[in-house]
PASEBA-1860 file (N, C-alpha, C; in nm, 3 decimals):
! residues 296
1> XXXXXXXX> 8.912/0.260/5.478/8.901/0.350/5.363/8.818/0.288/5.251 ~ 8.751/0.156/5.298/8.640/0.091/5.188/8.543/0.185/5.179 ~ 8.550/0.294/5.205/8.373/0.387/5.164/8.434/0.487/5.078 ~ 8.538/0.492/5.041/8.580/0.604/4.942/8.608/0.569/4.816 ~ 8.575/0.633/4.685/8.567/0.659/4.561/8.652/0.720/4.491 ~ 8.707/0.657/4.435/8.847/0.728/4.363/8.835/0.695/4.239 ~ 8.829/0.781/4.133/8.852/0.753/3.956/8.976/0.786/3.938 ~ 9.025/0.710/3.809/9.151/0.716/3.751/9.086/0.813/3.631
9> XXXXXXXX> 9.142/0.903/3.575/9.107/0.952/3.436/9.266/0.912/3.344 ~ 9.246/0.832/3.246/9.340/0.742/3.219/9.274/0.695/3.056 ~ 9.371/0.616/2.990/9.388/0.589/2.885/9.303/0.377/2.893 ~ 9.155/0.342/2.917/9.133/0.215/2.914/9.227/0.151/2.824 ~ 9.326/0.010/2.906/9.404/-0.082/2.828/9.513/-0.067/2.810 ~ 9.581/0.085/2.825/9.711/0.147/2.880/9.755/0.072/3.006 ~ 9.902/-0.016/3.009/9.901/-0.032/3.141/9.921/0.079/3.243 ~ 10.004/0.142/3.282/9.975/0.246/3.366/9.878/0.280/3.397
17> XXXXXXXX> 9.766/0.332/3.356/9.653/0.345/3.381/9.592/0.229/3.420 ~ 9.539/0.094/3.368/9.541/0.024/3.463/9.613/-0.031/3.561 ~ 9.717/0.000/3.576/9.811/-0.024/3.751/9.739/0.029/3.866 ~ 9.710/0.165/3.794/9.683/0.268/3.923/9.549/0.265/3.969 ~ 9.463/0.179/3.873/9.299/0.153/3.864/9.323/0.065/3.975 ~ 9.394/-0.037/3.940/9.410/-0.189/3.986/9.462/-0.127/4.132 ~ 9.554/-0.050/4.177/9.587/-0.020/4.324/9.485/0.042/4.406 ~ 9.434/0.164/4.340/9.319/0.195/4.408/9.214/0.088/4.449
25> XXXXXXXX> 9.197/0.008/4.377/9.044/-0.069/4.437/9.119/-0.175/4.501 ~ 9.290/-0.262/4.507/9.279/-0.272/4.644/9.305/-0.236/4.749 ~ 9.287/-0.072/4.749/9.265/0.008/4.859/9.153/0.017/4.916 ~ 9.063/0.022/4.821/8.906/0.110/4.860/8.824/0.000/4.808 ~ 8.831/-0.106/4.711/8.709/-0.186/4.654/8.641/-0.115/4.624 ~ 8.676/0.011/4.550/8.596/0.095/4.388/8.673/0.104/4.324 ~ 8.671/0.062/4.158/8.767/0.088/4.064/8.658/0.128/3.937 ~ 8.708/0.217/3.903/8.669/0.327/3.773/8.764/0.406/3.699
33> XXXXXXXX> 8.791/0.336/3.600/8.840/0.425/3.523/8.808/0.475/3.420 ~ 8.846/0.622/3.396/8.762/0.701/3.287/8.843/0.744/3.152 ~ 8.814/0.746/3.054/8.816/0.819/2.925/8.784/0.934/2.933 ~ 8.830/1.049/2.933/8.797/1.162/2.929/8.720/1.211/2.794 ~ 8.685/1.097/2.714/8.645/1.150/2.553/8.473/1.113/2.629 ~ 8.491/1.067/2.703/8.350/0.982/2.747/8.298/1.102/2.906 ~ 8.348/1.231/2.906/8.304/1.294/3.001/8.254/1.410/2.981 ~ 8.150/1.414/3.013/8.035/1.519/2.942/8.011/1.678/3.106
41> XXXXXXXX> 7.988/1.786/3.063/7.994/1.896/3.154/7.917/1.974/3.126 ~ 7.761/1.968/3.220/7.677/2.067/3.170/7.678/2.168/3.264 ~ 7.703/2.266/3.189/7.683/2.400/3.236/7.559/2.492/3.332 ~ 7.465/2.441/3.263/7.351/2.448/3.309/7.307/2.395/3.452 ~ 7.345/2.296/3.444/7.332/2.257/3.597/7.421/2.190/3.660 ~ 7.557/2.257/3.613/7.695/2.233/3.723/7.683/2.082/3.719 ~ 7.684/2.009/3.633/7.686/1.872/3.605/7.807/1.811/3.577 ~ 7.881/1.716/3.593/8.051/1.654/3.526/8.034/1.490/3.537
49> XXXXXXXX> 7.948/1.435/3.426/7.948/1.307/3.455/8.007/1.215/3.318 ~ 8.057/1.086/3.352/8.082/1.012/3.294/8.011/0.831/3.277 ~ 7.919/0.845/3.146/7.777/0.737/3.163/7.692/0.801/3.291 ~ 7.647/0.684/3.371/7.556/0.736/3.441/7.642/0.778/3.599 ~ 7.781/0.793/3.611/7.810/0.851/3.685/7.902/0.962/3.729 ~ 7.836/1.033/3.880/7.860/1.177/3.890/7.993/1.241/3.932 ~ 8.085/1.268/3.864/8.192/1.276/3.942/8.188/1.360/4.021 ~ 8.133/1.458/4.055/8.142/1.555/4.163/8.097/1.476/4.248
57> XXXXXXXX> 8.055/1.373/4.278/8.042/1.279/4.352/8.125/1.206/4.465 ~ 8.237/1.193/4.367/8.342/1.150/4.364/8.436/1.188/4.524 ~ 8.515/1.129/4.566/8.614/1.147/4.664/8.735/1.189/4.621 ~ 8.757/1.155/4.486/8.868/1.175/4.420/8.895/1.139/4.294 ~ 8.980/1.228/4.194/8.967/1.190/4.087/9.137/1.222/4.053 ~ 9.228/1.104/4.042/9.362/1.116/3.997/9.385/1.085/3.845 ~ 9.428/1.199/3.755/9.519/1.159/3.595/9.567/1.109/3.617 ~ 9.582/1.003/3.545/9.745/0.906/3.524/9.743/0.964/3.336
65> XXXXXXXX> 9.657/0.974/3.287/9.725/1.002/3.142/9.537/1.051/3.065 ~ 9.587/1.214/3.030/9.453/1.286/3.039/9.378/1.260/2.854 ~ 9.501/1.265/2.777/9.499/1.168/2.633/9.598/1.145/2.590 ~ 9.631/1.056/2.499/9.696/0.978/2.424/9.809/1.023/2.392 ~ 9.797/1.166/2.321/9.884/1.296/2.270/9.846/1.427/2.317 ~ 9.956/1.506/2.395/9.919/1.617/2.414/9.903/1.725/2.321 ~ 9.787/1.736/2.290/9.728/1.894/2.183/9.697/2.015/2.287 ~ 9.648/2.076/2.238/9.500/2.179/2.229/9.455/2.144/2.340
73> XXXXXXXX> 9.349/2.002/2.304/9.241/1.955/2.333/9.280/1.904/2.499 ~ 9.419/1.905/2.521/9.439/1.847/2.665/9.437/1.965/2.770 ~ 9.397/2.089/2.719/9.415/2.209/2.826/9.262/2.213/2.817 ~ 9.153/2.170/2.708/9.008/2.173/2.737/8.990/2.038/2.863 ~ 9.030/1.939/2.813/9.016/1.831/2.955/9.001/1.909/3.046 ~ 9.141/1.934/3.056/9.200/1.964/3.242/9.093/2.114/3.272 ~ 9.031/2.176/3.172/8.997/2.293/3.197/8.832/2.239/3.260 ~ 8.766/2.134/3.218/8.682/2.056/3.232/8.705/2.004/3.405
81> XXXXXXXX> 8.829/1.978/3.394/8.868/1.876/3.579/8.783/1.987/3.624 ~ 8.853/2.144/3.613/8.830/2.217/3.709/8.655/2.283/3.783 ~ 8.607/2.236/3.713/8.449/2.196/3.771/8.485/2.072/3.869 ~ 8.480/1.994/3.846/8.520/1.872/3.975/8.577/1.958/4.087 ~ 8.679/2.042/4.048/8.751/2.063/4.176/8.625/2.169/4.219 ~ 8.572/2.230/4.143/8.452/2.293/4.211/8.334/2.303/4.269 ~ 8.319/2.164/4.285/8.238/2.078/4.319/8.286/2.043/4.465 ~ 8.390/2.021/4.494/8.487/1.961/4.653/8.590/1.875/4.595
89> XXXXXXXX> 8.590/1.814/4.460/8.660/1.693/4.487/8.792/1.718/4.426 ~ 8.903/1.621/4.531/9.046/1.675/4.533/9.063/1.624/4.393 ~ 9.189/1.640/4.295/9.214/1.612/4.209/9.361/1.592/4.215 ~ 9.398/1.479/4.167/9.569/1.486/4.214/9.560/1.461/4.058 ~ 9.711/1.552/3.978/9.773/1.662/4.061/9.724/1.803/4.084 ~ 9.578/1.810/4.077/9.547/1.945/4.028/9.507/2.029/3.911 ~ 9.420/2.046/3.866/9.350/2.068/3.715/9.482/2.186/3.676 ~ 9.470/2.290/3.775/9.583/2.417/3.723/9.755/2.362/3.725
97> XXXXXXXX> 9.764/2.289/3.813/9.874/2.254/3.803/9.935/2.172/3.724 ~ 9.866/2.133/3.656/9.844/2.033/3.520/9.863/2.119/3.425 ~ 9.793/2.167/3.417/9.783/2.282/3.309/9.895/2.343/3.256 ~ 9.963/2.412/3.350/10.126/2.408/3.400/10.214/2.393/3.274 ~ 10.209/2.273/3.308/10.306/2.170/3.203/10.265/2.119/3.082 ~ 10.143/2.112/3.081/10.113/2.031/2.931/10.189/2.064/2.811 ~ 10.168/2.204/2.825/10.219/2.349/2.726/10.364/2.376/2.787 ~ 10.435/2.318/2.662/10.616/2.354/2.685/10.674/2.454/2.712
105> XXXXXXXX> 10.592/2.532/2.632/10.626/2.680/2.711/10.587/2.706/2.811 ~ 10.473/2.746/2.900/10.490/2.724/3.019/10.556/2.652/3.098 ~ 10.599/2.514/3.072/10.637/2.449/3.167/10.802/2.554/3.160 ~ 10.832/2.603/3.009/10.948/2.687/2.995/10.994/2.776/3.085 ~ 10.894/2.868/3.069/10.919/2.965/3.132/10.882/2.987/3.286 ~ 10.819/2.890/3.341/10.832/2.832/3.491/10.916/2.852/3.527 ~ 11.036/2.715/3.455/11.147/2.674/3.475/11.267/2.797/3.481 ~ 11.264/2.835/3.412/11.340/2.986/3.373/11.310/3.080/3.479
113> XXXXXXXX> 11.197/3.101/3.506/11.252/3.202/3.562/11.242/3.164/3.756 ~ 11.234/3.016/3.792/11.275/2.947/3.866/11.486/2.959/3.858 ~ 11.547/2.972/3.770/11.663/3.000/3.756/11.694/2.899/3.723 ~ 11.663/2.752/3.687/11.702/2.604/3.662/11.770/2.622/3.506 ~ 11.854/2.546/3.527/11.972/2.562/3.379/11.888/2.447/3.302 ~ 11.892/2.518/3.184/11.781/2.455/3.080/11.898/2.455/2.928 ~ 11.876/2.378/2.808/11.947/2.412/2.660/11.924/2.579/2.634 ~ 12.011/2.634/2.583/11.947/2.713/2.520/11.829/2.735/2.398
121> XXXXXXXX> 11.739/2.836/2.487/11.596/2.787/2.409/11.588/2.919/2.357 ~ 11.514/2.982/2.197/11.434/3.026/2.169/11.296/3.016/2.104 ~ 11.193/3.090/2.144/11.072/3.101/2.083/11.029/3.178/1.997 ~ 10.971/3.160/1.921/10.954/3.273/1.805/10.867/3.208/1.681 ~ 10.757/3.327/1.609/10.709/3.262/1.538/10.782/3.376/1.403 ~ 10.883/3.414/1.426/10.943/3.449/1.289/11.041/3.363/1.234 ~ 11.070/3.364/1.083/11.144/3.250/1.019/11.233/3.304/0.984 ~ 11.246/3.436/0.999/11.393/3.497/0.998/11.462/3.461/1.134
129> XXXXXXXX> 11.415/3.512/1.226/11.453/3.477/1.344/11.488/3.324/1.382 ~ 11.412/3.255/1.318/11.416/3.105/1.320/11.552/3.019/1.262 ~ 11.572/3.112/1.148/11.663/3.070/1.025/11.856/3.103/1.161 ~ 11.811/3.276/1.173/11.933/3.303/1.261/11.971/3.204/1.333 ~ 11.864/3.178/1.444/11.889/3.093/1.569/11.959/2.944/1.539 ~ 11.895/2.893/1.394/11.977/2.737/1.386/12.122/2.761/1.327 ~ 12.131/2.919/1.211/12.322/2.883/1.202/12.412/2.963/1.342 ~ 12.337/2.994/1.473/12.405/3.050/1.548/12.413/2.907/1.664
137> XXXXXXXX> 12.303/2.828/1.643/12.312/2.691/1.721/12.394/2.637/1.680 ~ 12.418/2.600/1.534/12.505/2.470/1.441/12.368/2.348/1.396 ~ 12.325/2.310/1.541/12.261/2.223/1.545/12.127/2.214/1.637 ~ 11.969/2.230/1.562/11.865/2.279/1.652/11.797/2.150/1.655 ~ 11.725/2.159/1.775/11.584/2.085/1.773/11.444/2.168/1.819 ~ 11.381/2.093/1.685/11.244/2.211/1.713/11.153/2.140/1.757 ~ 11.082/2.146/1.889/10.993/2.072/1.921/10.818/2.132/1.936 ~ 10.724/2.030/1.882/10.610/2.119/1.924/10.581/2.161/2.066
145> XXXXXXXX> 10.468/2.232/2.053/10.468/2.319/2.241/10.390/2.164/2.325 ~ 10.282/2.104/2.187/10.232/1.945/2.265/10.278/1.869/2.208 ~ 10.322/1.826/2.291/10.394/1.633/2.235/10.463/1.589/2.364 ~ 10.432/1.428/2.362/10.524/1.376/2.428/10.636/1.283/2.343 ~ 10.705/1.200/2.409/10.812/1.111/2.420/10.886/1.150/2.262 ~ 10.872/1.260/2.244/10.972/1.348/2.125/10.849/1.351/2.000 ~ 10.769/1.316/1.986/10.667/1.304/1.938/10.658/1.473/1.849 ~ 10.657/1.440/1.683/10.674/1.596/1.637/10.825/1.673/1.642
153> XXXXXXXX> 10.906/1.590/1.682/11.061/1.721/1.709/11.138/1.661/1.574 ~ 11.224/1.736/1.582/11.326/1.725/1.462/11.390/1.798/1.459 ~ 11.531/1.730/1.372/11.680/1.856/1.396/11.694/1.891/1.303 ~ 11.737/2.015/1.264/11.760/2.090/1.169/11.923/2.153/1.167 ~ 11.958/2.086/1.097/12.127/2.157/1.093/12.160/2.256/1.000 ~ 12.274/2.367/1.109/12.313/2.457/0.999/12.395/2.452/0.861 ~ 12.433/2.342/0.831/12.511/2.316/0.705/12.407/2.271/0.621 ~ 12.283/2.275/0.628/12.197/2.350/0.494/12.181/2.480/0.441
161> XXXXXXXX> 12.177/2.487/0.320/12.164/2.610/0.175/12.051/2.696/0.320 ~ 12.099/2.852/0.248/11.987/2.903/0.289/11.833/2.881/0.269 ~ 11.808/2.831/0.125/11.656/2.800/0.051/11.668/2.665/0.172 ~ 11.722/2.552/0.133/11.650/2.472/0.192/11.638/2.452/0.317 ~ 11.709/2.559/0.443/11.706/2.567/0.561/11.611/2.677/0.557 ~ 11.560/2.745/0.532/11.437/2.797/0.568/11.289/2.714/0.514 ~ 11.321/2.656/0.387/11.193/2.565/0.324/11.172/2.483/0.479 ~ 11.288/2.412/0.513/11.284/2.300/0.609/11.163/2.363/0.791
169> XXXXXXXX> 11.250/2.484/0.769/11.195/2.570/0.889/11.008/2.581/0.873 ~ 10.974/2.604/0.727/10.869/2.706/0.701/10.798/2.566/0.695 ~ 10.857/2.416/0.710/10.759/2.303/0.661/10.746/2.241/0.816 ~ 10.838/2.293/0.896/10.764/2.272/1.067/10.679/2.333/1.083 ~ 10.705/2.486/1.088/10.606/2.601/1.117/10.480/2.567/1.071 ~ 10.448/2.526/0.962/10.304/2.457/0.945/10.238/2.408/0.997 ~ 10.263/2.354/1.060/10.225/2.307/1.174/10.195/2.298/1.314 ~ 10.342/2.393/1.350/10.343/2.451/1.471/10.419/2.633/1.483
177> XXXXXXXX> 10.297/2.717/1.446/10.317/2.834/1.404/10.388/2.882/1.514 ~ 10.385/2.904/1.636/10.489/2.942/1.705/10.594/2.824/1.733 ~ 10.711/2.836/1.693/10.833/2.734/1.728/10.920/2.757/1.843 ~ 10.927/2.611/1.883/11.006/2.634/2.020/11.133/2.572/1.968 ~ 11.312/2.630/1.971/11.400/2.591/1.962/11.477/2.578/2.032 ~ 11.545/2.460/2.046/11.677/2.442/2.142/11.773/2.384/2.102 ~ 11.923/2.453/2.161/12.037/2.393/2.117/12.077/2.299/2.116 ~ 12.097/2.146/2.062/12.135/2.012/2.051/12.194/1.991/2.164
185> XXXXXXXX> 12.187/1.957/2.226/12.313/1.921/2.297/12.352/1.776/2.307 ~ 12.492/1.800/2.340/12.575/1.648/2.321/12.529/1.583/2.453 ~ 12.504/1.439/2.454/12.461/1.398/2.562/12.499/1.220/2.585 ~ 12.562/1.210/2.690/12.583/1.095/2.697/12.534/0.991/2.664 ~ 12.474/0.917/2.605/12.411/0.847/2.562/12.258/0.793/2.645 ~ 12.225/0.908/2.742/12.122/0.848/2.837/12.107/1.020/2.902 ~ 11.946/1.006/2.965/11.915/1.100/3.069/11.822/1.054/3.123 ~ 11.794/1.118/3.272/11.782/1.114/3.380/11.581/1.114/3.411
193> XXXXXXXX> 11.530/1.064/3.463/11.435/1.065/3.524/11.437/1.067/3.643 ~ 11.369/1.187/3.729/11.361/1.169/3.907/11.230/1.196/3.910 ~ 11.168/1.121/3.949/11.007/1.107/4.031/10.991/1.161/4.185 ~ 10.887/1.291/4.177/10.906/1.303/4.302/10.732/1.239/4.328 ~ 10.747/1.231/4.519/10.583/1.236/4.527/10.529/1.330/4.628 ~ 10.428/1.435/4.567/10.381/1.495/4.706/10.522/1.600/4.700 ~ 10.616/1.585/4.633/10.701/1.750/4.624/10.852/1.653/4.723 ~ 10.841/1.526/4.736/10.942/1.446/4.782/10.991/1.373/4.664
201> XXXXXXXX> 11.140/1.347/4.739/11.208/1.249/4.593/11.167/1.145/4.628 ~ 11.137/1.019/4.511/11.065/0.893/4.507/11.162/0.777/4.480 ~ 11.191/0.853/4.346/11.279/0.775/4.266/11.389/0.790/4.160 ~ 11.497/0.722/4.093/11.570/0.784/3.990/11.578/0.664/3.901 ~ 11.564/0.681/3.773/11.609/0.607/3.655/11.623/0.651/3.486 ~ 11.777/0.568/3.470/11.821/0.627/3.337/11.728/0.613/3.229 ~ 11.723/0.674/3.114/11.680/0.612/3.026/11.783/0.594/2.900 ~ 11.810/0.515/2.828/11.910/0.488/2.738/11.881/0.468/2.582
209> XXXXXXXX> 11.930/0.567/2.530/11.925/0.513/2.395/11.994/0.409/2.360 ~ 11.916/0.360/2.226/11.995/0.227/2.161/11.988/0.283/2.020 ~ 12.116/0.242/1.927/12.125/0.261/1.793/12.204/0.413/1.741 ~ 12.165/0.433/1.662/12.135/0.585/1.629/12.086/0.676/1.664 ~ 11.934/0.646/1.741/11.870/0.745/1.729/11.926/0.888/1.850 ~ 11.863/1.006/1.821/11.919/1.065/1.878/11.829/1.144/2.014 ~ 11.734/1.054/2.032/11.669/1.059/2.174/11.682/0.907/2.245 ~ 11.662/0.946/2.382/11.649/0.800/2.443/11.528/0.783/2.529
217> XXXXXXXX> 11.395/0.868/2.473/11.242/0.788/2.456/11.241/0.629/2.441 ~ 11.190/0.577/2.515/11.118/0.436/2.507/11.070/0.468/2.357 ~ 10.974/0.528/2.290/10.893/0.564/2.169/11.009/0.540/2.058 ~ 11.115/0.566/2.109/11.245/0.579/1.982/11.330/0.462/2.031 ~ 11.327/0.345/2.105/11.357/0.263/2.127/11.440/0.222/2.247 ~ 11.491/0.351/2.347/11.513/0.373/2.464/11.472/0.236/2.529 ~ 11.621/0.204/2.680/11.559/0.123/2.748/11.579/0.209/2.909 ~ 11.478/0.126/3.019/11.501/0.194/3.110/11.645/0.144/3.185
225> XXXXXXXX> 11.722/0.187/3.275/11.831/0.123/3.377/11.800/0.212/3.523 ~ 11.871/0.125/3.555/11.937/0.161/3.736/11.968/0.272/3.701 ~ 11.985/0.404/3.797/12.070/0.476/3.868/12.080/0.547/3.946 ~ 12.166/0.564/4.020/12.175/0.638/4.198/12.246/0.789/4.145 ~ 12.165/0.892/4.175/12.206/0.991/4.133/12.242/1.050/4.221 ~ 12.378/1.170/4.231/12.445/1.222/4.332/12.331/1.315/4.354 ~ 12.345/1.381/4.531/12.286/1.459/4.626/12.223/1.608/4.540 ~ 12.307/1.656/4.451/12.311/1.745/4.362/12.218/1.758/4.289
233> XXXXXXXX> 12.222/1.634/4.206/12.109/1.626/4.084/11.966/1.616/4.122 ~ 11.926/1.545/4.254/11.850/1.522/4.383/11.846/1.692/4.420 ~ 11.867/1.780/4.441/11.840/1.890/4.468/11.800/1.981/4.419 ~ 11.893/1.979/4.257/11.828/2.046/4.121/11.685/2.020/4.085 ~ 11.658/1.885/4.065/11.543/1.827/4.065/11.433/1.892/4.132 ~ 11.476/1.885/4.242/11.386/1.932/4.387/11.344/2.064/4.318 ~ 11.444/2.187/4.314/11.414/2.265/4.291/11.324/2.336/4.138 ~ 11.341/2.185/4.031/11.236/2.249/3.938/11.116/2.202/3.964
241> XXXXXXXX> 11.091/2.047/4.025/10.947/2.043/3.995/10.898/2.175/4.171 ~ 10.937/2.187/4.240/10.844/2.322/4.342/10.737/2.381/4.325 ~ 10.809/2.460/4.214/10.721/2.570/4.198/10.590/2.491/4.087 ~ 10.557/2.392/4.035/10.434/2.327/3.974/10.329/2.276/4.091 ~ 10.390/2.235/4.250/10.323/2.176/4.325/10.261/2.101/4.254 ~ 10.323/1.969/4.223/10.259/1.840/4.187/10.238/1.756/4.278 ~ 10.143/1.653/4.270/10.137/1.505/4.326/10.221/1.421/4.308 ~ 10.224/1.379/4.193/10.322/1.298/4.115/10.373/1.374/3.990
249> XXXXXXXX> 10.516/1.382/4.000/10.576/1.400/3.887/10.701/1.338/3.830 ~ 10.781/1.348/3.733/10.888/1.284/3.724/11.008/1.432/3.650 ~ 11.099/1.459/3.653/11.189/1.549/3.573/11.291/1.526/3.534 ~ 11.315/1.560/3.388/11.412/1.466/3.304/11.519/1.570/3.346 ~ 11.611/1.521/3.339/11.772/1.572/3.398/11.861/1.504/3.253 ~ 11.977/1.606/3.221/12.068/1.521/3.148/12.172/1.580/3.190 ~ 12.272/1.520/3.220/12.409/1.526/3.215/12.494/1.561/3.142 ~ 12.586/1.692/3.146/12.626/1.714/3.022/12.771/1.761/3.081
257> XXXXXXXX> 12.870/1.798/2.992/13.028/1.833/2.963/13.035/1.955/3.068 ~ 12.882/2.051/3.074/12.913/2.167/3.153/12.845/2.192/3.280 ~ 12.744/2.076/3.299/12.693/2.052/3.402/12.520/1.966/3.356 ~ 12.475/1.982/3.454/12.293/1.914/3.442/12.223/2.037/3.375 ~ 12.142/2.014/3.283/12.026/2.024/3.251/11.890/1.990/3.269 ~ 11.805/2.041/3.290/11.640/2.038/3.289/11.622/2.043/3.192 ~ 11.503/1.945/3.151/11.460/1.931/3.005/11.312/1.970/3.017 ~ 11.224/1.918/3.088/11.128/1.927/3.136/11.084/1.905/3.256
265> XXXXXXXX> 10.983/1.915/3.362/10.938/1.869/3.434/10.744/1.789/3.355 ~ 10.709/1.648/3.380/10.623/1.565/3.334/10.493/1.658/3.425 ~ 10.363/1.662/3.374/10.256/1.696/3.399/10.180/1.570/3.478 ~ 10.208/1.444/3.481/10.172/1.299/3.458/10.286/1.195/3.536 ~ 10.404/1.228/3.453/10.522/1.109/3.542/10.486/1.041/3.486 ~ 10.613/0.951/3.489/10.585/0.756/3.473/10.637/0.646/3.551 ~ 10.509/0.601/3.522/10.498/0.463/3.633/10.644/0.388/3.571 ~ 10.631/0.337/3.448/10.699/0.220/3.427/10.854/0.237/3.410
273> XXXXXXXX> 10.892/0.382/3.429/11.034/0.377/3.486/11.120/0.396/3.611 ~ 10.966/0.431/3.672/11.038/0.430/3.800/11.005/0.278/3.806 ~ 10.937/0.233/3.806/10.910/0.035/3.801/11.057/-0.020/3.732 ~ 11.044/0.005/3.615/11.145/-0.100/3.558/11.322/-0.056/3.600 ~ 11.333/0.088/3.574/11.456/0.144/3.629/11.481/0.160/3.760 ~ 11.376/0.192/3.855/11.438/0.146/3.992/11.396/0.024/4.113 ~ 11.276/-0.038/4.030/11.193/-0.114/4.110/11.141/-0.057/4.208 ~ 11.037/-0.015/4.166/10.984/0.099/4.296/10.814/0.065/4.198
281> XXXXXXXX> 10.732/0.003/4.299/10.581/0.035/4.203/10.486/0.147/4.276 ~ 10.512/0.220/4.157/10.506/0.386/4.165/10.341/0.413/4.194 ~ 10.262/0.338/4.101/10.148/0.298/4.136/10.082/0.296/4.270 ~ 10.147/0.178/4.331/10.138/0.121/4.511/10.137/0.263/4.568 ~ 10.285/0.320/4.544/10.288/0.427/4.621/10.242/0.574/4.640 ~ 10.168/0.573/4.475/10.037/0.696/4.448/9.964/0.657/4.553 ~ 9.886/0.522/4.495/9.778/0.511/4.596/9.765/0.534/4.729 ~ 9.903/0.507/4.747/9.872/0.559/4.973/9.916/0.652/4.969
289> XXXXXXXX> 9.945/0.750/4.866/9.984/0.885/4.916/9.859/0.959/4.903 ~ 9.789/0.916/4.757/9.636/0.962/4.772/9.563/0.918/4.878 ~ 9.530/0.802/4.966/9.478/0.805/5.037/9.484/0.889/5.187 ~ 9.612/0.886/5.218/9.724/0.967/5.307/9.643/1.094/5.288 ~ 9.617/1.199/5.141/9.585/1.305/5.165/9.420/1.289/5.194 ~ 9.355/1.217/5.117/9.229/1.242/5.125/9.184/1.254/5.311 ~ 9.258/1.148/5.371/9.266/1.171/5.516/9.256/1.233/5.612 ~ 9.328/1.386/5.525/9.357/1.491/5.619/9.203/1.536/5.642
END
């Protein structure tokens, strides 16, 4: 498989992204990895290159991380892959299937109407409606539609004044004119990551808050752990990431008083918890699954 070409489109100096650089080339002895700020698409003549080279060229081109923060600007990327894929070349996980998830709401309403038990969520860009939903919650979290590792969320409780629980509301909305809300929920002090690969289970690991805070993001000081999750949670799982047909993904699970929750299913996954929480290098095992398909 030394004659094949595989790019990472990845974050240069990110480890993850370089893991998966670093596995591919010692698969193939080509390693490239790209910046997507550095990939140019001319229209004119069905062109998709990065410096002086062509990715339609390419044998393959796998995301490990498309930018930094998910905006806007990450559905123009992936909207960009999809010339590559029009060109021949496979794309793991898929420009559309990417797409998918970036956007919370979609990945929402996937999930939903997949039937997967999710917080109770509403959407809405009214602030009346907004105002209802947090004294009928007690306790909300409003998250933007892009962000990762909680990046942008915040809780809003109903034992604020009416003025300053709507000021509070109307000073998210600024930002993120349609709001996505969900009911707090109480949560053991940890939730769940399952990595599948190729639409198989890979891997499972906790993630744990430390302190106060009231996520257990690595970003908020989260650590990863061990854990063997029953047959169940392994099935739930199964059944949300499906319908995205991913390559690699990971789906946060939490455990709760009335059963599991889906929080999301990842567009991307992560390497370094299935690494550090189950010892599994997630990396290694992209790479021969990408090679595995390019095969067929």
């Amino acid at each position: 498989m030394h004659d094949l070409k595989i790019a990472v489109i990845g974050i240069p100096g990110k480890w993850s992204s370089e893991v998966l650089a670093d596995a591919l080339a010692e698969r193939t002895g080509y390693r490239l990895l790209i910046d997507m700020a550095e990939v140019s698409l001319d229209l004119r003549r069905n062109t998709l290159v990065a410096g002086d080279v062509d990715l339609g060229a390419l044998d393959g081109i796998v995301v490990k991380k498309i930018s930094t923060q998910y905006s806007p600007n990450t559905i123009d990327r992936l909207e960009i892959l999809r010339m590559a894929e029009h060109r021949g070349v496979r794309v793991f996980s898929g420009a559309e299937q990417m797409l998918r998830l970036v956007n919370r709401l979609s990945c929402t309403v996937t999930l939903r109407k997949a039937d997967i038990p999710m917080p109770d969520t509403v959407i809405t860009e009214s602030l009346s409606s907004a105002v209802a939903t947090v004294r009928d919650f007690g306790s909300a979290v409003f998250k933007p539609l892009f962000s990762t590792k909680a990046r942008g969320m915040c809780i809003i409780n109903s034992t604020l004044p009416d003025g300053a629980l709507r000021a509070t509301i109307a000073d998210f909305q600024a930002s993120n004119p349609t709001m996505y809300i969900q009911r707090k929920i109480a949560l053991p002090g940890r939730d769940l990551g399952l990595a599948f690969l190729g639409g198989e289970f890979l891997a499972c690991y906790a993630r744990v808050n430390q302190g106060d805070a009231w996520n257990t993001t690595i970003h908020s000081g989260g650590r990863y752990e061990a854990y063997t999750p029953p047959q169940a949670l392994i099935d739930l799982a199964h059944r949300a990431q499906a319908p995205f047909k991913m390559d690699f993904t990971t789906v946060d699970i939490a455990e709760t008083d009335t059963g599991p929750i889906v929080f999301e299913v990842s567009a991307f996954g992560g390497f370094r918890g299935v690494q550090e929480g189950a010892g599994i290098d997630a990396a290694a095992a992209y790479s021969d699954y990408i090679l595995k398909e390019l095969r067929r």
